[in-house]
SEFI-734644 format. One record per residue (C-alpha): residue number from 1; residue in three letters; x, y, z. Coordinates in pm, 1 decimal, decimal comma. Layout:
<rs>
+-----+-----+----------+----------+----------+
!   n ! res !       c1 !       c2 !       c3 !
+-----+-----+----------+----------+----------+
! NUM ! ALA !        X !        Y !        Z !
...
+-----+-----+----------+----------+----------+
</rs>
This chain:
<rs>
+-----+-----+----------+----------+----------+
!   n ! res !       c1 !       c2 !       c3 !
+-----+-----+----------+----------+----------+
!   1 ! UNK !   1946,2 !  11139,7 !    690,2 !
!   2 ! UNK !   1942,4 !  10758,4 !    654,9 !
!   3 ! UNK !   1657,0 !  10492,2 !    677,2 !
!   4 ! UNK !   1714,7 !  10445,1 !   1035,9 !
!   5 ! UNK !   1759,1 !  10768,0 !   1185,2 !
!   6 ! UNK !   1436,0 !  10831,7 !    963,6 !
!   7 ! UNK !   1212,3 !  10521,9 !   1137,8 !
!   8 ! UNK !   1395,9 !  10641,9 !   1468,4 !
!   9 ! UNK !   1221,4 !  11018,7 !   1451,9 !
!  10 ! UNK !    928,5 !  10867,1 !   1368,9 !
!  11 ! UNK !    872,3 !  10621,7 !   1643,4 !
!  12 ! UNK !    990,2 !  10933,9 !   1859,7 !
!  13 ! UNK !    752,5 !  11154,3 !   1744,9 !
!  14 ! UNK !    453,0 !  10822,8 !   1763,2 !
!  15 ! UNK !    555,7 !  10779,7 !   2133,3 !
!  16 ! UNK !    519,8 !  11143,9 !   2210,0 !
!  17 ! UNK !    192,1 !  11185,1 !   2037,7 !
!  18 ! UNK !     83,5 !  10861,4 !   2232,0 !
!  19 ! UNK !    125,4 !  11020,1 !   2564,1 !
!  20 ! UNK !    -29,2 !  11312,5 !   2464,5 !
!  21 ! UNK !   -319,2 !  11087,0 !   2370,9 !
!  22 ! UNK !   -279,5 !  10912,4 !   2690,9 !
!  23 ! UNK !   -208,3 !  11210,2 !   2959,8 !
!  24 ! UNK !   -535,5 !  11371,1 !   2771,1 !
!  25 ! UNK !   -736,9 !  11060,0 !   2830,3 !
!  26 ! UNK !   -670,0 !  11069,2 !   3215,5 !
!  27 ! UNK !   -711,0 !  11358,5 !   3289,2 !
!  28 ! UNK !  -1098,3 !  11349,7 !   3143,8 !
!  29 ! UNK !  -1125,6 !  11086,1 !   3347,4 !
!  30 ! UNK !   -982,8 !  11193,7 !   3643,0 !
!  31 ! UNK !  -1253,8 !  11517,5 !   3571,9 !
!  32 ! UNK !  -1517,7 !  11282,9 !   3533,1 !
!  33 ! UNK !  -1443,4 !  11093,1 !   3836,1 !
!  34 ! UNK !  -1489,1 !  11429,0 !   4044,4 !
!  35 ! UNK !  -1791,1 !  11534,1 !   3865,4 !
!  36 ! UNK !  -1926,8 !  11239,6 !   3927,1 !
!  37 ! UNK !  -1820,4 !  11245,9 !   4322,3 !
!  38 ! UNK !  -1984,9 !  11565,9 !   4357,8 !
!  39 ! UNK !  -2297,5 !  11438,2 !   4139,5 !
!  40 ! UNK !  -2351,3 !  11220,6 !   4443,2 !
!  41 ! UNK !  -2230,0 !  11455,3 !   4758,9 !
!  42 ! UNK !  -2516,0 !  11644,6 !   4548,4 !
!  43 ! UNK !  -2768,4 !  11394,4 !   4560,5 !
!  44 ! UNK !  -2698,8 !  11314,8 !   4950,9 !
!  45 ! UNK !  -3032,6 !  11491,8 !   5155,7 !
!  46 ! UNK !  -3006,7 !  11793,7 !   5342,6 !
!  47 ! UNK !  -3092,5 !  11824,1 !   5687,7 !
!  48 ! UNK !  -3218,9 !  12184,5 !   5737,8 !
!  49 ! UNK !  -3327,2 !  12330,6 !   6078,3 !
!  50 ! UNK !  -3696,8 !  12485,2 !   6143,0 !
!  51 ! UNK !  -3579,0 !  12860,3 !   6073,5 !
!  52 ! UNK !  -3381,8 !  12724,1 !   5728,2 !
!  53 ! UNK !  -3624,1 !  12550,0 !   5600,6 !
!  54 ! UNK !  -3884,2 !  12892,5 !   5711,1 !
!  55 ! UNK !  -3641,9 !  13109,0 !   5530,8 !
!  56 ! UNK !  -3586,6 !  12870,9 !   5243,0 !
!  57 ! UNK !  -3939,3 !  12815,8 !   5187,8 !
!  58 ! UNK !  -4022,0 !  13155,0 !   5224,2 !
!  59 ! UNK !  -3709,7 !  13257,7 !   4965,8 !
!  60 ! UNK !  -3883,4 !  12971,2 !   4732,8 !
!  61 ! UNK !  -4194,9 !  13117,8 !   4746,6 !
!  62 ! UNK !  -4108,4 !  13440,8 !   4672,3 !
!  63 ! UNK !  -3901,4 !  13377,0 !   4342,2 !
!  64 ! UNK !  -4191,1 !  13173,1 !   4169,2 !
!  65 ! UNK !  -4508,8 !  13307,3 !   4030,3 !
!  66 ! UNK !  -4856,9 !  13209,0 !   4100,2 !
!  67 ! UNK !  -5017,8 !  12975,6 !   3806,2 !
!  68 ! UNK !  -5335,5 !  13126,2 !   3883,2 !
!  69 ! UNK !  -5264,9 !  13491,3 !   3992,3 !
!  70 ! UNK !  -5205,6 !  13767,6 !   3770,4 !
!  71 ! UNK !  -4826,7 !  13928,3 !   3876,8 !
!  72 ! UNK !  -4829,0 !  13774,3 !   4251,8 !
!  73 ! UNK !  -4581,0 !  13511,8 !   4328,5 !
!  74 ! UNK !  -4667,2 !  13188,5 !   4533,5 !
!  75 ! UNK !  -4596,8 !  13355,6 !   4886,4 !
!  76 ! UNK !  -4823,4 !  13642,1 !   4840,6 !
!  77 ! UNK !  -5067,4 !  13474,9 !   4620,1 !
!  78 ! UNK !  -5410,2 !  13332,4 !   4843,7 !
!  79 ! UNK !  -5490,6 !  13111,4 !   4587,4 !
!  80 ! UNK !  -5578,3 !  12724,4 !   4624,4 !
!  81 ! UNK !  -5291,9 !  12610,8 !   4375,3 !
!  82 ! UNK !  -5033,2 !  12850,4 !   4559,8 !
!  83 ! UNK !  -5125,0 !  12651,2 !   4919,9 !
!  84 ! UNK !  -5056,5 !  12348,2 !   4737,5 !
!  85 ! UNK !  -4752,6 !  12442,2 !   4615,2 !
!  86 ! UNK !  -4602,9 !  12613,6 !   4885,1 !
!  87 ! UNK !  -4710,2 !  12293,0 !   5043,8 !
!  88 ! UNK !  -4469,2 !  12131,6 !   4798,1 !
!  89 ! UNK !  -4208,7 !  12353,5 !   4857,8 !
!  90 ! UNK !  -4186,6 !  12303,0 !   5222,5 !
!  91 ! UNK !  -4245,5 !  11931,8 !   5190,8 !
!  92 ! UNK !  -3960,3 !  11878,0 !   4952,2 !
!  93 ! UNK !  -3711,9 !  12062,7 !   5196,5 !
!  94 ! UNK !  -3860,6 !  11833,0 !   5464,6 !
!  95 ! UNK !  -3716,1 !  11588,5 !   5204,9 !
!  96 ! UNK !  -3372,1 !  11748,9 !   5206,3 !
!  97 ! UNK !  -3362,6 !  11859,3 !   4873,0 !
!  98 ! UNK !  -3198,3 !  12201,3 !   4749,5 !
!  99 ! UNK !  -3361,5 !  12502,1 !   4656,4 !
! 100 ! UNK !  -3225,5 !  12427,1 !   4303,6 !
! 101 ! UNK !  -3397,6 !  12061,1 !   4279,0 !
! 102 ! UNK !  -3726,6 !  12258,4 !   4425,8 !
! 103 ! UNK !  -3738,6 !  12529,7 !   4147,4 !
! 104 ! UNK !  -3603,5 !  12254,0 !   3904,0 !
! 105 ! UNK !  -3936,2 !  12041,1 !   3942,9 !
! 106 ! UNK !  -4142,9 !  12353,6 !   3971,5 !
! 107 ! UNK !  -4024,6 !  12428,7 !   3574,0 !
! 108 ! UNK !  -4052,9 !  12114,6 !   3483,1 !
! 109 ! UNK !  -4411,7 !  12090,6 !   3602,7 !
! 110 ! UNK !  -4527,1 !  12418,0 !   3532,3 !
! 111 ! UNK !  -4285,0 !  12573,0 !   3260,2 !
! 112 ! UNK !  -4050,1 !  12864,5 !   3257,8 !
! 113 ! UNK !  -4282,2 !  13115,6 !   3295,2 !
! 114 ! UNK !  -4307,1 !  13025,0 !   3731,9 !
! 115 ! UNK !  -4019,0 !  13188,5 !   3736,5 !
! 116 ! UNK !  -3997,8 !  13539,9 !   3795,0 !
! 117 ! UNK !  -3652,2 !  13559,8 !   3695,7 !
! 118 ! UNK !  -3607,5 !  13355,7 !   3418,0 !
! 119 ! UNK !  -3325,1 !  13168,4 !   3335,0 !
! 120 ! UNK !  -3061,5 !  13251,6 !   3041,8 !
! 121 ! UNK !  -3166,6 !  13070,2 !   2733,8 !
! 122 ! UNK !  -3220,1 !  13039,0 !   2348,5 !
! 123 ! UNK !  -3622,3 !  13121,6 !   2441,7 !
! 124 ! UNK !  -3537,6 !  13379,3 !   2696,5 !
! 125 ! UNK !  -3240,8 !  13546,1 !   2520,2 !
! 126 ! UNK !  -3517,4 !  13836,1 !   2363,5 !
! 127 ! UNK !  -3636,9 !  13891,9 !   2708,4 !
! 128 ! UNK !  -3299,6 !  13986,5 !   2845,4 !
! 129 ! UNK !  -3162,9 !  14122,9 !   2487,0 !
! 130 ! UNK !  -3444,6 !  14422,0 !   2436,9 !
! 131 ! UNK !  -3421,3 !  14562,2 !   2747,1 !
! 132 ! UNK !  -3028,6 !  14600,7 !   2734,6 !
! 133 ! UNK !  -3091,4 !  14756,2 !   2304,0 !
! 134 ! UNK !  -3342,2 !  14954,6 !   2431,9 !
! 135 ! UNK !  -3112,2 !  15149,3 !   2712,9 !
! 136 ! UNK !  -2827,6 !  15147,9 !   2429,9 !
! 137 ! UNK !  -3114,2 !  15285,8 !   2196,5 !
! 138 ! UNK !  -3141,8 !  15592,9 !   2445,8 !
! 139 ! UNK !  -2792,6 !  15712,7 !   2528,2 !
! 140 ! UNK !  -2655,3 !  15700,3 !   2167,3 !
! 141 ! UNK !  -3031,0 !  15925,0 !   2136,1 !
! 142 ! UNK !  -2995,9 !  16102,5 !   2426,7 !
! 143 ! UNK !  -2609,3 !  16195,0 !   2290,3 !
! 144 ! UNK !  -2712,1 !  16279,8 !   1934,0 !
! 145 ! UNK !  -3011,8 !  16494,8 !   2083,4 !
! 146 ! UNK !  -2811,2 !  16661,7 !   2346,1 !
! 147 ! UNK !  -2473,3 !  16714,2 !   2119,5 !
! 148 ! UNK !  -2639,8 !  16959,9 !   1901,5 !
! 149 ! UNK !  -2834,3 !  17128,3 !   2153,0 !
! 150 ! UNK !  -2495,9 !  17237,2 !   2320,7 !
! 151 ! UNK !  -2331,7 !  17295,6 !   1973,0 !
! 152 ! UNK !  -2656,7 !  17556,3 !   1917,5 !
! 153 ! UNK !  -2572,5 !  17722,9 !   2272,3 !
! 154 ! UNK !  -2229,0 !  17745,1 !   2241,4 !
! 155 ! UNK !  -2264,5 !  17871,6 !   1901,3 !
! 156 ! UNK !  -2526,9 !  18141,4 !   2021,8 !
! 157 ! UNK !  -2304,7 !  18241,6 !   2344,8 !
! 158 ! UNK !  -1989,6 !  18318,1 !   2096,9 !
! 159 ! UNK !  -2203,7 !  18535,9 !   1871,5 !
! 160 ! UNK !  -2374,8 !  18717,9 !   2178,2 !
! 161 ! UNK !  -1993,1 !  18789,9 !   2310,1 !
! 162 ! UNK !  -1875,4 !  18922,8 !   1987,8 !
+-----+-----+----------+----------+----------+
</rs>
């Protein structure tokens, strides 16, 4: 191979590398352009009838818990701080805001522990990780119980038939 055949591969190979580069770069932005576009479609205010905001409210209500009560969430609980906030809730849909930006400023104002459900996380990962062990736990128990329980039978059965 000679010099120029040599500079040749390389500007080949610098060209294709640079539209690599280039087709990668566009298409990020062409991903942050519609993230962006539905950022805003996001931000744009619902209008919600009577009954959807009712149902909404009442759906809101029922998946947060009471800061004051002891297991009731905010549409059961009678409380003075659970009128205020259910208050809140139906005000913000008034507003035109989701049921995500609702239970958003709930956490933010009250914590993760308003939610009954809490969300996936590195300080909620023990909450949904024991339970899951613990039912693991029990059927490798249950099989290592039961396994030589039914060896024993069997084993009794053959030497009652012979």
């Amino acid at each position: 191979m000679n010099w120029h055949s040599g500079k040749m591969a390389a500007r080949t190979h610098f060209t294709q590398a640079t539209q690599g580069v280039l087709s990668t770069v566009l298409i990020l932005l062409s991903a942050l352009f519609c993230i962006t576009a539905f950022a805003q479609d996001s931000l744009v205010a619902t209008h919600y009838t009577d009954t959807q905001k009712r149902d909404m409210g009442f759906e809101i209500a029922r998946e947060l818990r009471c800061p004051m009560a002891v297991n009731q969430n905010l549409f059961d609980s009678q409380s003075k701080i659970a009128s205020e906030l259910k208050g809140q809730i139906f005000l913000m849909l008034d507003e035109g805001q989701s049921k995500a930006a609702i239970i958003d400023f709930m956490v933010v104002r009250y914590g993760e522990k308003i939610r009954y459900m809490p969300a996936l996380s590195s300080h909620t990962f023990m909450l949904w990780l024991i339970p899951i062990i613990l039912v693991l736990l029990a059927i490798v128990g249950l099989f290592f119980f039961v396994q030589p329980t039914l060896k024993a039978q069997k084993l009794e059965q053959d030497t009652l038939h012979e």
